[in-house]
C-alpha positions as CSV (number, residue, x, y, z in Angstrom):
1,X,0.0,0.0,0.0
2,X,1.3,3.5,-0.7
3,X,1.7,6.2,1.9
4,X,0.1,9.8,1.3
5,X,2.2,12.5,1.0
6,X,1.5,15.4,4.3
7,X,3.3,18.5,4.0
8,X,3.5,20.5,7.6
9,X,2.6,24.3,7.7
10,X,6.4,24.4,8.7
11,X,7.4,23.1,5.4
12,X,4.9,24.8,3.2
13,X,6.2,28.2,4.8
14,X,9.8,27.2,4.0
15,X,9.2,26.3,0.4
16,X,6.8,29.2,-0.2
17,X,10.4,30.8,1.2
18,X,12.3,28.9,-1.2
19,X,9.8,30.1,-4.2
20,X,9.9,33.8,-3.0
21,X,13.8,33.9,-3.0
22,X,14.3,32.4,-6.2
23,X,11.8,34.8,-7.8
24,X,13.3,38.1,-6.3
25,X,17.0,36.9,-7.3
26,X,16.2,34.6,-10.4
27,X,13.1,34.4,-12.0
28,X,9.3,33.5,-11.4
29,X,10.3,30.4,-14.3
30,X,13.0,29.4,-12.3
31,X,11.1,29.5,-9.0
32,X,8.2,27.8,-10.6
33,X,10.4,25.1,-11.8
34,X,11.9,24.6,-8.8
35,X,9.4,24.6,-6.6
36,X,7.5,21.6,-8.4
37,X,11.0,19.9,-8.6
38,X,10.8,19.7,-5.3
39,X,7.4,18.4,-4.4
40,X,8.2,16.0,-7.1
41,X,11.0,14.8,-5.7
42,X,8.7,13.6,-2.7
43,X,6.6,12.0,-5.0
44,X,9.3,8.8,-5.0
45,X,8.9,8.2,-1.2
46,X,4.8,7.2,-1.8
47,X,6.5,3.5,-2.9
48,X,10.1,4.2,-1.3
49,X,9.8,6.1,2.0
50,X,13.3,4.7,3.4
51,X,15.0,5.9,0.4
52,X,16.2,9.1,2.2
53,X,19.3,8.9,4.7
54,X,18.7,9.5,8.2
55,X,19.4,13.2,9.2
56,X,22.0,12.8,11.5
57,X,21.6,16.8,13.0
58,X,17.8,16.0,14.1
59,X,19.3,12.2,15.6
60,X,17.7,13.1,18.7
61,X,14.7,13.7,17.8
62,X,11.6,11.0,18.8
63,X,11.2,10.7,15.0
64,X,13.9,9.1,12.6
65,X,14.2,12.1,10.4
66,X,15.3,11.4,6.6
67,X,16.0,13.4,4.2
68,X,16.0,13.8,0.2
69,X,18.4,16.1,-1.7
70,X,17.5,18.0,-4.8
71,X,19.9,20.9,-6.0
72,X,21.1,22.4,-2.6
73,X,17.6,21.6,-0.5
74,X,17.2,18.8,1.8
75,X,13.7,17.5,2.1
76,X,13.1,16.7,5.8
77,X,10.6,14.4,6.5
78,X,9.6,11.2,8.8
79,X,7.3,8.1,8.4
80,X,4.4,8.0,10.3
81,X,3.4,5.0,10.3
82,X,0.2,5.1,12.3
83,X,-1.0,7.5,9.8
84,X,-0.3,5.9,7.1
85,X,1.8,8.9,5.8
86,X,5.2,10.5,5.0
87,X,5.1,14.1,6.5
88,X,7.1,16.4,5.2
89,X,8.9,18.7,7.6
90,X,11.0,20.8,5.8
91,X,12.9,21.9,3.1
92,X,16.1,22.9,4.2
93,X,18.6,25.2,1.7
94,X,22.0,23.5,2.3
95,X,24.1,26.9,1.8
96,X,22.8,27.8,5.2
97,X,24.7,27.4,8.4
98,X,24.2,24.0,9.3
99,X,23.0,24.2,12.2
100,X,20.4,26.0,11.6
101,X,18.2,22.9,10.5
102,X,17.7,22.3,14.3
103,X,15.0,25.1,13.8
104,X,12.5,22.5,12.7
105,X,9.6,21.6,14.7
């Protein structure tokens, strides 16, 4: 059976971030483009959820935080398997300080 695919507020508000930036300092094509790379990307983790390596920075968390990479994001997210769903936590721009992913809720 395939898991949905649940994005948090938290990581909606960080893309819709992602989008903004790359629209001021590229272009609304390029942030368009981007964006749905990105929740395209997820996509694969409906048939594959333990495709993404563990986030080591979030290791003590209660969740086993994963993460996919795409360009210079990392896709946080975590199986929850009660709900029958892979929830999407954030989207993380790697040319950040580090860490600063430890802002995640």
């Amino acid at each position: 059976m395939e898991l949905e695919i649940y994005w948090t507020d938290f990581a909606k508000a960080e893309l819709k971030k992602n989008f903004k930036y790359l629209k001021e300092n590229a272009s609304l094509r390029v942030a368009k483009n981007e964006t749905e790379k990105i929740v395209s990307e997820t996509k694969r983790l409906k048939k594959q959820p333990e495709i993404g390596q563990v986030e080591e920075m979030l290791i003590d968390r209660k969740q086993e935080f994963r993460y996919l990479v795409h360009q210079t994001y990392k896709i946080i997210y975590w199986i929850n398997i009660e709900k029958n769903q892979i929830e999407i936590v954030d989207v993380f721009d790697t040319q950040q300080y580090p860490i600063k992913i430890k802002r995640s809720k």
